[in-house]
N, C-alpha and C positions, 0 to 999 in steps of 0.2 A: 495359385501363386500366393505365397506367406507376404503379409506387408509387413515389414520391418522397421523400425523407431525412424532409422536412417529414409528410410522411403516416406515416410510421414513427415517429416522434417524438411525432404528437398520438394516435398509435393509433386512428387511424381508417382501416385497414387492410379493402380487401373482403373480402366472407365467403369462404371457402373450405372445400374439405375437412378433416375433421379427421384429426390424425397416424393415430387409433384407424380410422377408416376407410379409410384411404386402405393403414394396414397389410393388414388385412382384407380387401379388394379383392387385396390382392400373395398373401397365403398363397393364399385361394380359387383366383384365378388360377395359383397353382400348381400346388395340389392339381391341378385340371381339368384342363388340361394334360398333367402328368405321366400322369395315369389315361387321358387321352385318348391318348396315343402308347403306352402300355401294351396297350391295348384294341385297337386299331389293329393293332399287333404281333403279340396274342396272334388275331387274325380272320384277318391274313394269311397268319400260318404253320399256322394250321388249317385254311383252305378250299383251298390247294394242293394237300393229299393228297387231297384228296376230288371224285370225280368228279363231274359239270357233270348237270346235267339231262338233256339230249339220249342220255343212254347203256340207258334204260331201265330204270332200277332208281331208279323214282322212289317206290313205295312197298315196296319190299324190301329195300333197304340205304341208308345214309346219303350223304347225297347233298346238294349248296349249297344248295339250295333252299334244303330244308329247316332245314340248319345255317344258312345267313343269317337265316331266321325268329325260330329260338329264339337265336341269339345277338345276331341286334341286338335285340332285345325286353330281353334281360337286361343287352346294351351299354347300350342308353339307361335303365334301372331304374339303373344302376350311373353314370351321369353325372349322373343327377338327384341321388343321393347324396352322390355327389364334389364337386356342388355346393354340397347345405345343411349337408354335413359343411366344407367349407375357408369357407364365410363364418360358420357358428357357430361351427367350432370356432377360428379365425382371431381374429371378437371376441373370445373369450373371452381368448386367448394374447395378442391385443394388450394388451387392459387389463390382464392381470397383470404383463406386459414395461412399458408406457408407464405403471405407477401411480406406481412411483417420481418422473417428472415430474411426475405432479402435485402430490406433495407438496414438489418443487423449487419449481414454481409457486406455489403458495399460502404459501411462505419469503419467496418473492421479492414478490409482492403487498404482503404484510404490511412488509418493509422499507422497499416505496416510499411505505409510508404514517408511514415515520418509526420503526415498529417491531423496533427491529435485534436484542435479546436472546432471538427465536427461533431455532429450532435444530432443523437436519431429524436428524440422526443415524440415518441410515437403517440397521437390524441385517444381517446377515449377512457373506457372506465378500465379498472388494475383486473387483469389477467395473468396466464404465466408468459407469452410474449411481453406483453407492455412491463411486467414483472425483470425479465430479462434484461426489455428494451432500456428501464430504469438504472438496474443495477451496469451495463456498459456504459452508459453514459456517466454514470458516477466513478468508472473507474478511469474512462478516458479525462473527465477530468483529473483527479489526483494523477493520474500518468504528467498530463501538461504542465501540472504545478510542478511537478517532482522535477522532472526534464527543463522547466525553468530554473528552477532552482541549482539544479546540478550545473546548469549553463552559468548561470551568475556566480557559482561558486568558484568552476572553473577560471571564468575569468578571473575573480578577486582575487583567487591563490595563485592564477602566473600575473596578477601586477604584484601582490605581496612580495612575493618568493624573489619575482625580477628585480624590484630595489637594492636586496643585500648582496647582489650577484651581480648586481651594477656595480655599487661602492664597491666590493671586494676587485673587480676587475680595474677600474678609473685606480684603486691603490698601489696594486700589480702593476701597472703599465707606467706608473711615476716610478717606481720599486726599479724596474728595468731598465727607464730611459737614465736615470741616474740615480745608483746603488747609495751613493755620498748621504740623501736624503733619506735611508731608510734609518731611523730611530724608534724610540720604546714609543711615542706616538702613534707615530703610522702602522707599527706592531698593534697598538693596542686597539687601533680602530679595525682594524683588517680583522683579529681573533674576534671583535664585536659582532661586528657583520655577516662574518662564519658560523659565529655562533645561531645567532639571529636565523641566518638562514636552515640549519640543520633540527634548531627547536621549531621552526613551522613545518618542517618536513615530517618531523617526530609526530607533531600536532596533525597532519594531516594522513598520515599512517593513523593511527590513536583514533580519529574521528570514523575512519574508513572502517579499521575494525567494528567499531562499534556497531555504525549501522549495516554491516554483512549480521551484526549477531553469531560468528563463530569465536565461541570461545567453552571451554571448560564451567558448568557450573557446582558448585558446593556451596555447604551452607556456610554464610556470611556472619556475622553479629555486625552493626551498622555506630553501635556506642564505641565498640574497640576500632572501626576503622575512622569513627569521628573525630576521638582520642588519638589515633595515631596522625593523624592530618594536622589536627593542631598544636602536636606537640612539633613538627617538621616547621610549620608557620610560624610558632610562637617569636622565633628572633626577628622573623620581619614585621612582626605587630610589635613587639619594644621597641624596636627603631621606629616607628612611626608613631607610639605613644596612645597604641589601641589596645585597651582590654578584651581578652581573647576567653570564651566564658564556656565550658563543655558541660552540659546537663543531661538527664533523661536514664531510662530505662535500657536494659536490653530490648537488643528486637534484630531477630535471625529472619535473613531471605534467603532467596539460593542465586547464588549469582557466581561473578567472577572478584573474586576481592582486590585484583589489581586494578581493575576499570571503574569498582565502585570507590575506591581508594581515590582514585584520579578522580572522580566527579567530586568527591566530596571536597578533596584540596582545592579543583576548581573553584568552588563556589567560595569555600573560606578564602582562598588568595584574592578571588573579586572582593568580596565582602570587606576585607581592609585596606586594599588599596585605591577601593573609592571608594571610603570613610572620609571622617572628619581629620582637615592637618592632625589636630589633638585632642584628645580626649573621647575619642572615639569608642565605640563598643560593638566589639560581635560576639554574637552569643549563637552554638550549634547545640542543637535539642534533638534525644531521640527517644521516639515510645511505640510499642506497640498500641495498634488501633484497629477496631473492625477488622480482623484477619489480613490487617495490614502493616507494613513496618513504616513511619514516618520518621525521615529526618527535614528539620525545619533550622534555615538559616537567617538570622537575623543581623542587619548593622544598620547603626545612623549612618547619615550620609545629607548629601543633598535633595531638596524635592526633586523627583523626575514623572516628569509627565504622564499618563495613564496613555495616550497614545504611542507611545516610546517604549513602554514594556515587552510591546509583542515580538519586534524587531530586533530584544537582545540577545535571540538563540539561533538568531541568524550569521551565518561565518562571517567575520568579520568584521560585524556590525559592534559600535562600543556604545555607550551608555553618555556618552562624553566625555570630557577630557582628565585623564588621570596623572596621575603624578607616579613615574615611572623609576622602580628599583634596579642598581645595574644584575641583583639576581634573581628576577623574578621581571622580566620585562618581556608582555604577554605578546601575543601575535594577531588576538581577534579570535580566538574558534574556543577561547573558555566556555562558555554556556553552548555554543554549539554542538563541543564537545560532551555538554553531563545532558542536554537535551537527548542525545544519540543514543548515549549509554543509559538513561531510564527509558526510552524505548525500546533498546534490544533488553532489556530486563522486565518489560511488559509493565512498564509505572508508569505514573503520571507524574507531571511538574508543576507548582503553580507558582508564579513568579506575580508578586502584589504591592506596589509603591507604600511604603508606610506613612502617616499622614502625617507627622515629624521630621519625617526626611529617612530615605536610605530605601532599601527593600526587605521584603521578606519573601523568600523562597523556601517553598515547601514543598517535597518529595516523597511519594507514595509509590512502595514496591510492595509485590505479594509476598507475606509472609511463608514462609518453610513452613 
């Protein structure tokens, strides 16, 4: 019978041997074996020196006959042993070797039943079980975190998403119970809210993509997509009376230039909208480095606390209170967003409080 992906899948897999026996069966067969060419060896270099029956010294001195009698008698006493000795003592050694699978197995059981916070920790010194035992436990945790994470996120995007979908309805339902009150107002709060809700939808698509990592890549240049990001920005940095400063080198990655485009705008749009009311400055730097492409974002701003950093690439999560543009009024998943996208790009992020006030984040992709 062929096993099939699909039969592997629904675990309806024919019965078979088990690892535990089919070990057992190997050592036995060894054991046997080995005592059998032993035995073999030690009958044939014995019965050579010893004269044949025909010589007449059949009850006066030793002789085949009679050493083939009592040796194979003690041969086969000694094969019967080599037998119940490698299939006992065989089991025994397989299950103390294969236990640690089991409690592999009964990890892995319990996870597919949704239970991720167990934890094999198998004691003693690093083997290729405890090897194993190590590397499941490390993924069941990242599993847990991830699965938290996605739970939290979940939740944050239907209370986010539920807000504007609230206002838009409570608008709707005045809008209907009496048409009289419908004005360029209540117009304009209703397209707000629409809006609102259709940019966190965009943001939350944008995000999704990112961390599937399915997209197109080609080589990049990171200066030309820094320069295009801040020339889109530059009129919301005059209105807010921030100098907007593009420096650096070329430096080609391979990536997707719509998602690295969106990270970068991300970071610049953070960068000045929580800056200084005035007189602000962001400055976007890029160079090649160590067979790497570095873009590095800088603004003043206000101090923010070095515990507070880790928690800005989380959805959602803000830096504190900003001062909000009617075109550019953000949802929460900016940095969650360029965190996503320099990981499906295989980079790093490093996000650093500046000791002046503001951040500096710095972005490392593999160079082309």
């Amino acid at each position: 019978m062929r096993v099939t992906d699909e039969t592997c899948r629904t675990g309806t897999r024919p019965p078979g041997l088990s690892a535990r026996l089919k070990f057992t069966l190997s050592y036995a067969g060894i054991v046997v074996v080995a005592g059998a060419v032993l035995i073999g060896l030690a009958w044939w270099d014995l019965l050579r020196y010893v004269p044949d029956n025909d010589q007449g010294l059949l009850f006066t001195s030793p002789n085949r006959y009679l050493l083939s009698r009592i040796f194979g008698r003690a041969a086969a006493i000694a094969m019967v042993f080599l037998v119940a000795f490698g299939l006992i003592g065989g089991w025994i050694l397989a299950g103390r070797m294969l236990s640690p699978l089991d409690k592999i197995a009964d990890a892995a059981r319990l996870a597919s039943k949704g239970s991720l916070s167990h934890r094999i920790r198998l004691p003693g010194k690093a083997d290729e079980f405890r090897e194993l035992s190590d590397v499941f436990d490390t993924m069941l945790e990242k599993l847990e975190s991830h699965v938290g994470e996605q739970r939290r996120f979940a939740a944050n995007a239907s209370h986010e998403l539920r807000t504007p979908l609230a206002i838009s309805q409570s608008l709707l339902d005045v809008a209907r119970q009496d048409p009289s009150l419908v004005d360029a107002e209540l117009l304009d709060r209703l397209h707000t809210a629409s809006r609102r809700a259709i940019d966190l939808t965009e943001a939350l698509l944008l995000l999704s993509r990112g961390e599937r990592g399915v997209f197109s890549r080609e080589p990049v240049d990171l200066s030309l997509i820094a320069e295009e990001a801040a020339e889109t920005l530059l009129p919301l940095a005059e209105r807010r009376g921030i100098e907007l400063v593009v420096t650096g080198e070329p430096a080609t990655t391979t990536g997707s230039a719509e998602l690295l485009l969106r990270m970068v705008t991300n970071l610049v749009q953070n960068a000045i909208v929580h800056n200084l009311p005035t007189g602000g400055t962001v400055t976007v730097h890029t160079e090649p480095q160590h067979q790497a492409c570095v873009v590095r974002i800088e603004n003043t701003g206000r101090r923010l606390a070095a515990d507070l950093v880790p928690t800005l690439t989380e959805p959602f999560q803000r830096g504190g209170e900003r001062v909000r543009d009617d075109d550019h009024a953000g949802v929460g998943l900016g940095l969650a967003i360029v965190h996503s996208i320099v990981r499906a790009h295989d980079g790093a992020l490093d996000i650093v409080p500046r000791p002046a006030g503001g951040l500096r984040v710095t972005i490392r992709l593999p160079s082309s």
